[in-house]
ZADRENPA-186302 format. One record per residue: residue number from 0; residue in one letter; x, y, z of N, C-alpha, C, O in turn. Coordinates in Angstrom, 3 decimals. Example, Ala and Ser with C-alpha at 12.3 -4.5 7.8 and 13.67 -1.06 7.14 Angstrom:
<pts>
 num residuo     n_c1     n_c2     n_c3    ca_c1    ca_c2    ca_c3     c_c1     c_c2     c_c3     o_c1     o_c2     o_c3
   0       A   13.190   -5.690    7.800   12.300   -4.500    7.800   13.200   -3.300    7.800   14.236   -3.319    8.465
   1       S   12.850   -2.250    7.080   13.670   -1.060    7.140   12.900    0.030    7.870   13.409    1.138    8.039
</pts>
This chain:
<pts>
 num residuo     n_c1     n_c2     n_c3    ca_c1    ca_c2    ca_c3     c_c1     c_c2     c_c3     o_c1     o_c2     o_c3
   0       X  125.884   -1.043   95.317  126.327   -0.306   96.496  126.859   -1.249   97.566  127.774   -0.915   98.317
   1       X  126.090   -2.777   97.629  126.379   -3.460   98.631  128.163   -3.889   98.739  128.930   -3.870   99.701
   2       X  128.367   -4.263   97.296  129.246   -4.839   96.332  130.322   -3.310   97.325  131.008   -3.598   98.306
   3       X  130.229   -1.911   96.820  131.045   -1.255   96.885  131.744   -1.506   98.314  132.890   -1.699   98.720
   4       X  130.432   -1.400   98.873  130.407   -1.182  100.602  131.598   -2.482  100.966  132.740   -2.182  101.315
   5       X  131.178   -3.835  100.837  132.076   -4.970  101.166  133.654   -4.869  100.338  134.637   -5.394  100.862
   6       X  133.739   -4.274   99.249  135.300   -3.926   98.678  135.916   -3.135   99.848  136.748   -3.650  100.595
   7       X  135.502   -1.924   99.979  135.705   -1.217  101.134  136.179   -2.001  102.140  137.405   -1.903  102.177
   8       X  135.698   -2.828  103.075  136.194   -3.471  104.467  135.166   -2.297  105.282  135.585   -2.219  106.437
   9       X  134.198   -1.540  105.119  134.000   -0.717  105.744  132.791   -1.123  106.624  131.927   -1.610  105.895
  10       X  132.390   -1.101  108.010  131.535   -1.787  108.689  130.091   -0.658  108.488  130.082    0.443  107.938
  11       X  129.102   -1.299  109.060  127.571   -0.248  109.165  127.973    0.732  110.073  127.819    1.918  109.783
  12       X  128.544    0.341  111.294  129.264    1.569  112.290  130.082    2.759  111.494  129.863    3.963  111.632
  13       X  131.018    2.194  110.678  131.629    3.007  110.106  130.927    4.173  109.100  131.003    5.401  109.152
  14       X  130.189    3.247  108.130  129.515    4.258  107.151  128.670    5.178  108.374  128.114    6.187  107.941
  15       X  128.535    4.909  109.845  127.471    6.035  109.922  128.321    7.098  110.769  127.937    8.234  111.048
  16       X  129.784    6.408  111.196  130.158    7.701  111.685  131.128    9.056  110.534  131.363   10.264  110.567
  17       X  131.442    7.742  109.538  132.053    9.143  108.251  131.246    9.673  107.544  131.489   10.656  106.845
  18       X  129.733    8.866  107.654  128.634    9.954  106.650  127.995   10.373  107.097  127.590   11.411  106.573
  19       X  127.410    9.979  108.318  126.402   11.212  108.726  125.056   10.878  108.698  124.084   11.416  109.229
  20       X  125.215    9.393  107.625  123.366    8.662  108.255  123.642    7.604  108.208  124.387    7.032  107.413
  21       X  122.696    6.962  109.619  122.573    6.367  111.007  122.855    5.012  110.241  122.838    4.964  109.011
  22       X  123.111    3.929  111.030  123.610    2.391  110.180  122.285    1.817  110.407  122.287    0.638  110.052
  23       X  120.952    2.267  110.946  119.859    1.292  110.484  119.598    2.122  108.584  119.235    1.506  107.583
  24       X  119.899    3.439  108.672  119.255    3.936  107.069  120.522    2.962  106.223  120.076    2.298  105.288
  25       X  121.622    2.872  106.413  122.425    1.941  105.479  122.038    0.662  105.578  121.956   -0.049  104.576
  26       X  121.766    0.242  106.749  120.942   -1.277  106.464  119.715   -1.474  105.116  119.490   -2.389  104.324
  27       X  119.001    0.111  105.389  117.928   -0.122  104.136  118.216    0.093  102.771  117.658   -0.271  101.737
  28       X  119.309    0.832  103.033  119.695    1.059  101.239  120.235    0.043  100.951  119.631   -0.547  100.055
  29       X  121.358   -0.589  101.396  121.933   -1.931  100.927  120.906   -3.058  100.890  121.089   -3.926  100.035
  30       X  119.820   -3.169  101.721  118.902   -3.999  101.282  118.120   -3.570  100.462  117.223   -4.406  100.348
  31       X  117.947   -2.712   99.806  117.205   -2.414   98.505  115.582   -2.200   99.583  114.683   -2.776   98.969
  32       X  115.243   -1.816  100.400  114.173   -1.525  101.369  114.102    0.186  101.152  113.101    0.821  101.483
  33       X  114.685    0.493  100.862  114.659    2.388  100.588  115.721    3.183   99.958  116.826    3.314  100.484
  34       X  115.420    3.677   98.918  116.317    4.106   97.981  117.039    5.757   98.671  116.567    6.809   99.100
  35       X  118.387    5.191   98.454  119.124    6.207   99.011  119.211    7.347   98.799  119.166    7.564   97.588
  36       X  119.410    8.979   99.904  119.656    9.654   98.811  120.651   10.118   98.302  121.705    9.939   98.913
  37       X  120.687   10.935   96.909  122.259   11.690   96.423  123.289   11.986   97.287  124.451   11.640   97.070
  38       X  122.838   12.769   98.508  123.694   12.793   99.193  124.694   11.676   99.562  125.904   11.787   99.367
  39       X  123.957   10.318  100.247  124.550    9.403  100.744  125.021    8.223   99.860  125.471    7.184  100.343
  40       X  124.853    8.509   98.203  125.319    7.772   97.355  126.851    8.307   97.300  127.816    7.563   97.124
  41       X  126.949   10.152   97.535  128.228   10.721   97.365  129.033   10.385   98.467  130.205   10.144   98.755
  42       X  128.173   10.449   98.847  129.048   10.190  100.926  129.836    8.609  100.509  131.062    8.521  100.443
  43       X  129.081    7.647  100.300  129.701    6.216   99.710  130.997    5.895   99.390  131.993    5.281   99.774
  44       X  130.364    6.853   98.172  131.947    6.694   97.085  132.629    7.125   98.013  133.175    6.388   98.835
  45       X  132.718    8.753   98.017  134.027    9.167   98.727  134.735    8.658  100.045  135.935    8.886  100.201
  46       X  133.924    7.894  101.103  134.938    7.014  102.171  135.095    5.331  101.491  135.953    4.527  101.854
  47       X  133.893    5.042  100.296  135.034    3.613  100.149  136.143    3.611   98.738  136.891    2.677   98.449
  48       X  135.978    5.212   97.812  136.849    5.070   96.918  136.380    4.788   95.424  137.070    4.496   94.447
  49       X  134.896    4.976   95.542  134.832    4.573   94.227  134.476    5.762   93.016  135.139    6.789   93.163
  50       X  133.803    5.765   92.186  133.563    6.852   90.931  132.062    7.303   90.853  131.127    6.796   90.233
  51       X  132.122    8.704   91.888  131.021    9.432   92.317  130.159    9.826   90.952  128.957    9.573   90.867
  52       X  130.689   10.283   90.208  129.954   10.176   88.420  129.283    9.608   88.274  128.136   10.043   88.372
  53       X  129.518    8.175   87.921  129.506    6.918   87.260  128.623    6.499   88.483  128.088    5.529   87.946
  54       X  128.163    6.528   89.560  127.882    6.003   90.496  126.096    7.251   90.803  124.999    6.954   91.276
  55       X  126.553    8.364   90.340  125.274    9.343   90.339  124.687    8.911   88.786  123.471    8.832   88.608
  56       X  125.263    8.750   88.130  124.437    8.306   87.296  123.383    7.413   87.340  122.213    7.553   86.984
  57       X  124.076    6.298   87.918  123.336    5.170   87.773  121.853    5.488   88.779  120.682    5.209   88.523
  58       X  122.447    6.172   89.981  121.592    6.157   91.056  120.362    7.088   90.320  119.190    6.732   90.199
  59       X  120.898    8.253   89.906  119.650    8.897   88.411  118.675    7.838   88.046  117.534    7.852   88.511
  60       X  119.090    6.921   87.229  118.370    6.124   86.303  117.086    5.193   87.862  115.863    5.067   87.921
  61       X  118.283    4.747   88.871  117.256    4.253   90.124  116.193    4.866   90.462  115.122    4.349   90.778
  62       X  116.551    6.399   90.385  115.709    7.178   91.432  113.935    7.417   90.532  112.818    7.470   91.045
  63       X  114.425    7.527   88.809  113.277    7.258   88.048  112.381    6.241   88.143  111.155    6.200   88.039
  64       X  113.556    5.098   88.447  112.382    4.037   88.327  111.553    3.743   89.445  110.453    3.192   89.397
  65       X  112.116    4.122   90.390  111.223    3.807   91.977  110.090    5.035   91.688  108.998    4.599   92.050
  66       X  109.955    6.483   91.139  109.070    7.333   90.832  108.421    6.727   89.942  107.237    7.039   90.070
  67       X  108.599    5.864   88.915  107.511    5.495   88.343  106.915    4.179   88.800  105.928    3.738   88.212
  68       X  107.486    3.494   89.867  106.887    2.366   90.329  105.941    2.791   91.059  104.842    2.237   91.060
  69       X  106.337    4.287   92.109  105.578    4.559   93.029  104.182    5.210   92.097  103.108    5.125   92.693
  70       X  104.154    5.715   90.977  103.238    6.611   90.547  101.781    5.826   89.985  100.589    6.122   89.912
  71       X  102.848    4.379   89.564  101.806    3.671   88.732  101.248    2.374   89.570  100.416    1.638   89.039
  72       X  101.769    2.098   90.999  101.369    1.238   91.730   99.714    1.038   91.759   99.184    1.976   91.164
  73       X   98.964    0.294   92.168   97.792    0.167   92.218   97.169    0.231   93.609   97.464   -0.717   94.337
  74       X   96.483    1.028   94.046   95.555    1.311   95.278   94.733    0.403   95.529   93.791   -0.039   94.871
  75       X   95.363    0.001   97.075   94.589   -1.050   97.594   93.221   -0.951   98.393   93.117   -0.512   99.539
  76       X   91.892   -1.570   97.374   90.859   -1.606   98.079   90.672   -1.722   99.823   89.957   -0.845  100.308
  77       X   91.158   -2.560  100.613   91.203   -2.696  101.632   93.073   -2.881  102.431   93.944   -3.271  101.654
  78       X   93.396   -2.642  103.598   94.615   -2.329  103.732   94.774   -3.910  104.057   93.869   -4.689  104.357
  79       X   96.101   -4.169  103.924   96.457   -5.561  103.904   97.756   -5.632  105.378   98.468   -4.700  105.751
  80       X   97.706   -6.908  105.893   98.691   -7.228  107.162  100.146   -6.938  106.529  100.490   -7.509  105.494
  81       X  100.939   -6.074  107.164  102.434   -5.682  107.017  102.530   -5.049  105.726  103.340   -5.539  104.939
  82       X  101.748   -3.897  105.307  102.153   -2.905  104.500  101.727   -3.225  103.076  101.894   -2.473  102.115
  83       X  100.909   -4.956  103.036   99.735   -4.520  101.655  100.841   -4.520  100.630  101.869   -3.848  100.707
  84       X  100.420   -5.588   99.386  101.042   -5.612   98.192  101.587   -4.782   97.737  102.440   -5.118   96.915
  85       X  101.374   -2.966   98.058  102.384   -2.158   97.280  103.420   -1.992   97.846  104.311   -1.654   97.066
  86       X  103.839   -2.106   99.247  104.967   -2.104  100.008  105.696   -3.091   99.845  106.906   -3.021  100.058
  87       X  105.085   -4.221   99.426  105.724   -5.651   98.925  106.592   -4.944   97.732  107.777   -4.619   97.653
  88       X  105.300   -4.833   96.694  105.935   -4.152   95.069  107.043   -3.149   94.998  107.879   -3.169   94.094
  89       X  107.037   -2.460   95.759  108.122   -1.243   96.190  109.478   -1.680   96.573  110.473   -1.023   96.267
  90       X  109.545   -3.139   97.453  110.559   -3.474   98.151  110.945   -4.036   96.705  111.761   -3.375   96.063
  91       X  110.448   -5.149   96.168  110.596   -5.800   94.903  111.450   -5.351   94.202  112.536   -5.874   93.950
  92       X  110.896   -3.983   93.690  111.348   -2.780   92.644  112.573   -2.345   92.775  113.450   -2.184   91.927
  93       X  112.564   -2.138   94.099  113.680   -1.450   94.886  114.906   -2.239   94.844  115.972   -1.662   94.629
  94       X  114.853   -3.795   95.070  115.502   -4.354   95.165  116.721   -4.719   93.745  117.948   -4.790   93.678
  95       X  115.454   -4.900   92.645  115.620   -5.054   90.866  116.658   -3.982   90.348  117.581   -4.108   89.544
  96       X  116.075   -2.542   91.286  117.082   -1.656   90.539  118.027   -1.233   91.062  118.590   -0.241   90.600
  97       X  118.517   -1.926   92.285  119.702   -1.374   92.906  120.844   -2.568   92.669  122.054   -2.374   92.790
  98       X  120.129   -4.045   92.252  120.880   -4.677   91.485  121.480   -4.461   90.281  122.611   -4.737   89.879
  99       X  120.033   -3.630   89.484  120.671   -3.480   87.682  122.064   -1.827   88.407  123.042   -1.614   87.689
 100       X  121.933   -1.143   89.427  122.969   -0.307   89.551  124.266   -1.065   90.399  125.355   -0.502   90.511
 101       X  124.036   -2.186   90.875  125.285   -2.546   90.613  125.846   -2.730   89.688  126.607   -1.951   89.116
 102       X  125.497   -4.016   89.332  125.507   -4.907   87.570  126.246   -3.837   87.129  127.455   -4.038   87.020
 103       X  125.689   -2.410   86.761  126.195   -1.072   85.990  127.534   -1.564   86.377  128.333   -2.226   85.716
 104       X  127.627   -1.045   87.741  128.835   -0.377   88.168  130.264   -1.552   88.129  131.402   -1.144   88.363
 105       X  130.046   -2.648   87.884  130.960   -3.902   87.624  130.757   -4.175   86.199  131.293   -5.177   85.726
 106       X  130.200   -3.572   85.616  130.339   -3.362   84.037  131.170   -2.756   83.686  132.138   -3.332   83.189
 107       X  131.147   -1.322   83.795  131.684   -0.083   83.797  133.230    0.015   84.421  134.083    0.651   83.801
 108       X  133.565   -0.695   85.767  134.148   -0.967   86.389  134.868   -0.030   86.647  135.934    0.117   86.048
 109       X  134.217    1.290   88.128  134.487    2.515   87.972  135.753    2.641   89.227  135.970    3.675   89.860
 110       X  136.488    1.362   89.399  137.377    1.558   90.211  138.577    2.437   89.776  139.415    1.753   89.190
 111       X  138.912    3.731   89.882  139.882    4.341   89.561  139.021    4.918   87.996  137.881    5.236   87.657
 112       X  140.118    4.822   87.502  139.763    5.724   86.021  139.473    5.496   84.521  139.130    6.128   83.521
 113       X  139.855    4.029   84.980  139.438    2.862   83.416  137.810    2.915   83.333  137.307    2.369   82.350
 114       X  137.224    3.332   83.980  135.582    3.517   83.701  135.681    4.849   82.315  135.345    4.658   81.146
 115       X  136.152    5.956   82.809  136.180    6.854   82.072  137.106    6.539   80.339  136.724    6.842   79.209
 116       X  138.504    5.770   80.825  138.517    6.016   79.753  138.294    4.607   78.804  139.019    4.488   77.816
 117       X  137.423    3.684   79.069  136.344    3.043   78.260  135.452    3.844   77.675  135.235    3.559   76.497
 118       X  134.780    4.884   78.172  133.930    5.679   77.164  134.379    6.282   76.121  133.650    6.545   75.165
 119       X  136.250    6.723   76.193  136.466    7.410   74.943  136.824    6.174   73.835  136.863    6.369   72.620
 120       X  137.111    4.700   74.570  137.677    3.971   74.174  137.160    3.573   72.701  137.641    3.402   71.581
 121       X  135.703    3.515   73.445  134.299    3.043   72.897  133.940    3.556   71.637  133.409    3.106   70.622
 122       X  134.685    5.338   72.257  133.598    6.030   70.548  132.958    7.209   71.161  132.778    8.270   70.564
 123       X  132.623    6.970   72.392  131.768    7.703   73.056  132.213    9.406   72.533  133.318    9.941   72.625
 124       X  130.898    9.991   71.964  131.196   11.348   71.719  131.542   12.340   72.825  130.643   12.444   73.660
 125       X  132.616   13.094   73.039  132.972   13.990   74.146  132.178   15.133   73.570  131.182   14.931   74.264
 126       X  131.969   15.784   73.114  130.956   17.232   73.109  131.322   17.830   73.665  132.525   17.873   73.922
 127       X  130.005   18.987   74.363  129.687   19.481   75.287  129.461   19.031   77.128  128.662   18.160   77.469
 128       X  129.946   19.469   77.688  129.732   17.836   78.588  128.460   18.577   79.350  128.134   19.757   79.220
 129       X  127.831   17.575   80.176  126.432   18.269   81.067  126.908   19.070   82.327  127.801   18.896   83.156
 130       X  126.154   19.811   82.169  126.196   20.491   83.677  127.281   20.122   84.658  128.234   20.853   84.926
 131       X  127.092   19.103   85.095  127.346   18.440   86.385  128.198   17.047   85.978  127.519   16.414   85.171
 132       X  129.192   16.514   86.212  130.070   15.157   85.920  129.911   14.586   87.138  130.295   13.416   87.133
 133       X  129.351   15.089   88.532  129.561   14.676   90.090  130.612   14.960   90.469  131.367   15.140   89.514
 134       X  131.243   15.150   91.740  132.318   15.001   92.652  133.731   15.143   91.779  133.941   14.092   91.174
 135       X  134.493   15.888   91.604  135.668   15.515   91.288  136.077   15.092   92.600  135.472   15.573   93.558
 136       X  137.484   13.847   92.901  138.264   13.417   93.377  139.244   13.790   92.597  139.282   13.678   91.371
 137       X  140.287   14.371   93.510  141.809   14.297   92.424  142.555   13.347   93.360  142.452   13.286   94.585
 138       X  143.307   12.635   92.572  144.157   11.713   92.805  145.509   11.933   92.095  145.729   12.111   90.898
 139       X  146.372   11.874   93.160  148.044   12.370   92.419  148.113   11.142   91.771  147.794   10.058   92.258
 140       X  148.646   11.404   90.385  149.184   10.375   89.670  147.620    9.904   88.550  147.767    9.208   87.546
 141       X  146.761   10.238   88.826  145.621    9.804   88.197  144.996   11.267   86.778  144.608   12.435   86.776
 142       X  145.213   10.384   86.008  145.221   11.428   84.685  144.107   10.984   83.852  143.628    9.860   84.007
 143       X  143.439   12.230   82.522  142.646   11.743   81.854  142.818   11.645   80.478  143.917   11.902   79.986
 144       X  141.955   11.334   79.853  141.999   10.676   78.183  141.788   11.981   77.177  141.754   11.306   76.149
 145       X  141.640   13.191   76.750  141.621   13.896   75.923  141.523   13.609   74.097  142.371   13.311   73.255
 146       X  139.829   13.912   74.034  139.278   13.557   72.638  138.462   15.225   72.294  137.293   15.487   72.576
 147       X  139.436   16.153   71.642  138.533   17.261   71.414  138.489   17.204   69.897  139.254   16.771   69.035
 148       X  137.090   17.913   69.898  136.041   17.899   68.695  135.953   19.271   69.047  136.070   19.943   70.072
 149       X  135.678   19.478   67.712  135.090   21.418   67.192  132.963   21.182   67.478  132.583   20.434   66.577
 150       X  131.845   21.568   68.316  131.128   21.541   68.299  130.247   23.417   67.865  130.402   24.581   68.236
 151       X  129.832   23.063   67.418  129.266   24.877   66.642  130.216   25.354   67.061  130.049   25.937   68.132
 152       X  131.438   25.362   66.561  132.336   26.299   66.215  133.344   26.669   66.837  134.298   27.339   66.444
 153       X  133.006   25.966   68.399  133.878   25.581   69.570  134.242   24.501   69.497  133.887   23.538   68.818
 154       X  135.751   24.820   70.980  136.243   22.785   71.095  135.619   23.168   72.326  135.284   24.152   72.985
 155       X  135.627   21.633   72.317  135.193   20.948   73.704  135.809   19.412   73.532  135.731   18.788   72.473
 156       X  136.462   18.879   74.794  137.139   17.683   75.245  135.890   17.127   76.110  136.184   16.540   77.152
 157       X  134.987   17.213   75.887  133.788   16.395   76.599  133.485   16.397   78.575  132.626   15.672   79.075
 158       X  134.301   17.264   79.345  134.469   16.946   80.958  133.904   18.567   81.320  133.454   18.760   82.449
 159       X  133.941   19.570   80.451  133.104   20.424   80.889  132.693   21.935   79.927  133.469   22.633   79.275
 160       X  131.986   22.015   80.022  131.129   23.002   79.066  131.238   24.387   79.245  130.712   25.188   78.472
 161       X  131.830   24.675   80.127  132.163   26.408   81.018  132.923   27.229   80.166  133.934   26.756   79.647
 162       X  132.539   28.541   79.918  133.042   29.420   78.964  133.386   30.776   79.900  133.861   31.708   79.251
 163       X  133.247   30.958   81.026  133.327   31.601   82.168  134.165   31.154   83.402  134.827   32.140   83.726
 164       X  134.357   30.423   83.990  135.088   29.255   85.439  136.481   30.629   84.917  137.076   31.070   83.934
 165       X  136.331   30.819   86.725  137.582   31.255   86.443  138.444   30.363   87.887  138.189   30.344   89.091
 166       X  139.614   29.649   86.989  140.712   28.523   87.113  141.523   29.443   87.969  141.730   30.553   87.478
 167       X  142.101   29.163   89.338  143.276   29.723   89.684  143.908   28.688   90.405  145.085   28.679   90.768
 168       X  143.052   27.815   90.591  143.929   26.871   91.703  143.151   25.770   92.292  143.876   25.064   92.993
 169       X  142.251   25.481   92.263  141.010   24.724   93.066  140.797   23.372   91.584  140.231   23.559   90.507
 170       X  141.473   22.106   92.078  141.239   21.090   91.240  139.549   20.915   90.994  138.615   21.098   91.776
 171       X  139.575   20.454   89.481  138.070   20.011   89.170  137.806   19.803   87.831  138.953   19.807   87.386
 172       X  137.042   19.615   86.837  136.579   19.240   85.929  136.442   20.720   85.245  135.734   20.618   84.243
 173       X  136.735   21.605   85.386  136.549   22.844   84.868  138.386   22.721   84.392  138.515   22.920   83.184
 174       X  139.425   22.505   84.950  140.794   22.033   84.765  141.377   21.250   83.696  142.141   21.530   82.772
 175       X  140.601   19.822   84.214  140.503   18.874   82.928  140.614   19.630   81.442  141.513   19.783   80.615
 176       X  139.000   20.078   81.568  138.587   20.711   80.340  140.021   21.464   79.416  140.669   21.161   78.414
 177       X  140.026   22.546   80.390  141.385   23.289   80.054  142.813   22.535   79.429  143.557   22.544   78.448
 178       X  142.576   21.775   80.979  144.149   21.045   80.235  144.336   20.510   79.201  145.519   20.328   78.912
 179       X  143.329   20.059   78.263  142.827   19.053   77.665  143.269   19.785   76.204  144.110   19.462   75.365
 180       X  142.263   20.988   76.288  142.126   22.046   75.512  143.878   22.742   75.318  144.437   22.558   74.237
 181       X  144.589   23.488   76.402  145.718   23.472   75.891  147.043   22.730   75.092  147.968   23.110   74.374
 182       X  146.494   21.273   75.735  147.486   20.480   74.897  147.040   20.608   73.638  147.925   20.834   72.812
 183       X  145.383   20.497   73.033  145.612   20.221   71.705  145.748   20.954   70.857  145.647   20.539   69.702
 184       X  146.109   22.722   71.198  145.906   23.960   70.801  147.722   24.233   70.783  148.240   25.212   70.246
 185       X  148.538   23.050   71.547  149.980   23.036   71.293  150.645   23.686   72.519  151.770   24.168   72.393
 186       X  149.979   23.724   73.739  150.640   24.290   74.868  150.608   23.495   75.784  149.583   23.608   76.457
 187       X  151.743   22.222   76.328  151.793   21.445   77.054  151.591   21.714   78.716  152.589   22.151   79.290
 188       X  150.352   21.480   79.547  149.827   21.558   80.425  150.956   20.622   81.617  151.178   20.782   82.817
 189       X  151.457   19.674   80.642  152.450   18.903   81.552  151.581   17.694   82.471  151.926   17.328   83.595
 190       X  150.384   17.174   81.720  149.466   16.254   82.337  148.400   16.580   82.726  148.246   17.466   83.566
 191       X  147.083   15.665   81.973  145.823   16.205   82.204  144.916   15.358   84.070  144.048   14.491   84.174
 192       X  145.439   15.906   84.823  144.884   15.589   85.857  143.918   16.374   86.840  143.473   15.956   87.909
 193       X  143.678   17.672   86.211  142.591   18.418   86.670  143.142   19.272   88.175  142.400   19.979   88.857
 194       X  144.351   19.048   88.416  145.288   20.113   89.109  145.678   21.014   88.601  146.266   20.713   87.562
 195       X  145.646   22.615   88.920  146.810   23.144   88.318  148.177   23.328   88.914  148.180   23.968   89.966
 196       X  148.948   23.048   88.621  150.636   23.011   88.713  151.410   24.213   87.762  150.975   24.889   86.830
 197       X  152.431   24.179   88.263  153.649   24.972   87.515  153.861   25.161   85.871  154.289   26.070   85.158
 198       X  153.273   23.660   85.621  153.195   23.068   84.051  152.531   23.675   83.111  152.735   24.254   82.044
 199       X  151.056   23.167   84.312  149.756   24.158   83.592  149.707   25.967   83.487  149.184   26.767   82.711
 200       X  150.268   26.036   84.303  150.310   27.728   84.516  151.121   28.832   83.719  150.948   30.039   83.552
 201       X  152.100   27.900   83.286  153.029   28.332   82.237  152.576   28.217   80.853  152.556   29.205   80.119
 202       X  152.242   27.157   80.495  151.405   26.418   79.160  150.104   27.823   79.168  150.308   28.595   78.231
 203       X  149.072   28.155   79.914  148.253   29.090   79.977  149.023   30.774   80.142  148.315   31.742   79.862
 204       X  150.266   30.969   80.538  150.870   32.264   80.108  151.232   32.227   78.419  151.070   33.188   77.666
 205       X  151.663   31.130   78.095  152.052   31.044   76.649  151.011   31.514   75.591  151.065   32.159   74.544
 206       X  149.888   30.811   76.440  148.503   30.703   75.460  148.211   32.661   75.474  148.117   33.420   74.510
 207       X  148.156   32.883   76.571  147.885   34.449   76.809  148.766   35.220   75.910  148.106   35.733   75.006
 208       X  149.868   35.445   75.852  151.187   35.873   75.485  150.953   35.491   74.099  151.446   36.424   73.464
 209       X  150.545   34.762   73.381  150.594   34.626   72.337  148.856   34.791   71.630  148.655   34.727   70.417
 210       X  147.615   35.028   72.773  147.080   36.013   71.912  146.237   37.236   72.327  145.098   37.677   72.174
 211       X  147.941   37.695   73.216  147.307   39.158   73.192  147.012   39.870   74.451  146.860   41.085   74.577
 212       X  146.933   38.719   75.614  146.283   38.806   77.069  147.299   39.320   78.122  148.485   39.247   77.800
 213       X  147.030   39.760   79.171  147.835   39.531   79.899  148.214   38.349   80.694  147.382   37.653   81.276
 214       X  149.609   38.114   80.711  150.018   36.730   80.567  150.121   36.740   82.542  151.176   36.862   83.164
 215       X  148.939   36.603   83.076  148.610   36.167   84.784  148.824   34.447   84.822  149.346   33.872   85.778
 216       X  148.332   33.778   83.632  148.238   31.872   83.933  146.798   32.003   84.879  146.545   31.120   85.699
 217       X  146.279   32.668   84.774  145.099   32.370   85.366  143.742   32.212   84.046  143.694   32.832   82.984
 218       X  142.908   31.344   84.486  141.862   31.056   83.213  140.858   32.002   83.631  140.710   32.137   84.846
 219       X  140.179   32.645   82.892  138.958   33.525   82.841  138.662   33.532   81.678  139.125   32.873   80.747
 220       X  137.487   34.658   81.717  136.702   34.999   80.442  137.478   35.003   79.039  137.111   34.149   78.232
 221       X  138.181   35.592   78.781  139.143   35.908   78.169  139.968   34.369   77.290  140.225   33.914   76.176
 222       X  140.073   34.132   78.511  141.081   32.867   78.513  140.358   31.912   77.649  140.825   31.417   76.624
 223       X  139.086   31.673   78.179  138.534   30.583   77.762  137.947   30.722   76.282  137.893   29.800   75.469
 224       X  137.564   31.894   76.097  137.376   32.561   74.837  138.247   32.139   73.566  137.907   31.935   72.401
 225       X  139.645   32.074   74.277  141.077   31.845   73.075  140.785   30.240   73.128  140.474   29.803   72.020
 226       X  140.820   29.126   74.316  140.843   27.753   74.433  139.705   27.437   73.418  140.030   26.684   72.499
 227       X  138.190   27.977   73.440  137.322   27.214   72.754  137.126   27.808   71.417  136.094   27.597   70.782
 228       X  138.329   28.731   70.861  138.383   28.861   69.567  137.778   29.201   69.013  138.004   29.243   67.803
</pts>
């Protein structure tokens, strides 16, 4: 996070007047002194730019381990000067895993969109995708990787699992999915960037029109029914 924060140019003043908590609580998260929350991991990304996903993830895996540091800590017989070995152990902990979530995040290297498509690069199975991917950002000009697989009997391109979303206009990972899905079903979306456009809207009358629907270009029940086959 520290790492993100200094790419940025963005000062402690700053993070507290575009997010909304105070620059002593960012002093403690960047020092690994108190683990941040979801909220202000999202708040992050989105004023310095980086990959709210990829970035909730990691903070996931943090937020376990400080719950099990805190659960299994050891109770101190007598209280100790400045907060006693478990406040020590806590800071410690705290510190270990907000490093291993950097480390992640310069692994991964979730600047822009080469994070994502290293996972298909990799092998990584697209499926069903979970619930939740975090935050879409759309970015003009910023497109995705499309790997669909038949899973029980459905496709799925791995970015979202929705058999219901009804698509009219509002960018997001429910889009992706779609777009993803029409190209490989032979109806050119005109670029998978999780906007819908003129491209996409036409490509989804075709799809309708050819089985059976009324041809609106809008995704619904129906719609999605024909996409996941």
């Amino acid at each position: 996070m520290r790492r993100l924060k200094d790419r940025s140019g963005l000062s402690l003043a700053s993070l507290q007047s575009k997010t909304g908590y105070s620059r002593s609580s960012w002093e403690r998260y960047l020092n690994g002194r108190a683990l941040p929350p979801r909220k202000a991991v999202e708040e992050l990304a989105r004023v310095a730019g980086g990959d709210p996903a990829r970035l909730l993830v990691l903070h996931e895996v943090a937020q376990e381990a400080w719950t099990q540091d805190a659960a299994t800590a050891p109770e101190a017989d007598t209280p100790e000067p400045r907060g006693g070995r478990r406040m020590v152990l806590i800071g410690v902990c705290t510190a270990v895993v907000l490093g291993a979530l950097l480390a992640g995040l310069l692994i991964a290297a979730p600047w822009g969109d080469g994070g994502q498509r290293q996972d298909h690069a990799a092998g990584a199975r697209p499926g069903p995708a979970p619930a939740s991917r975090g935050a879409f950002a759309y970015r003009a000009g910023q497109t995705y990787p499309c790997t669909v697989r038949r899973e029980k009997g459905r496709l799925y391109a791995g970015y979202s699992s929705t058999r219901t979303a009804l698509l009219s206009g509002k960018p997001g990972w429910d889009v992706v999915e779609a777009q993803c899905l029409l190209g490989h079903l032979g109806f050119d979306p005109g670029g998978v960037d999780g906007a819908i456009g003129p491209r996409t809207t036409r490509a989804v009358k075709r799809l309708q029109q050819k089985a059976g629907l009324a041809p609106d270009g809008v995704v619904g029940v129906q719609t999605w029914r024909v996409l996941r086959g």
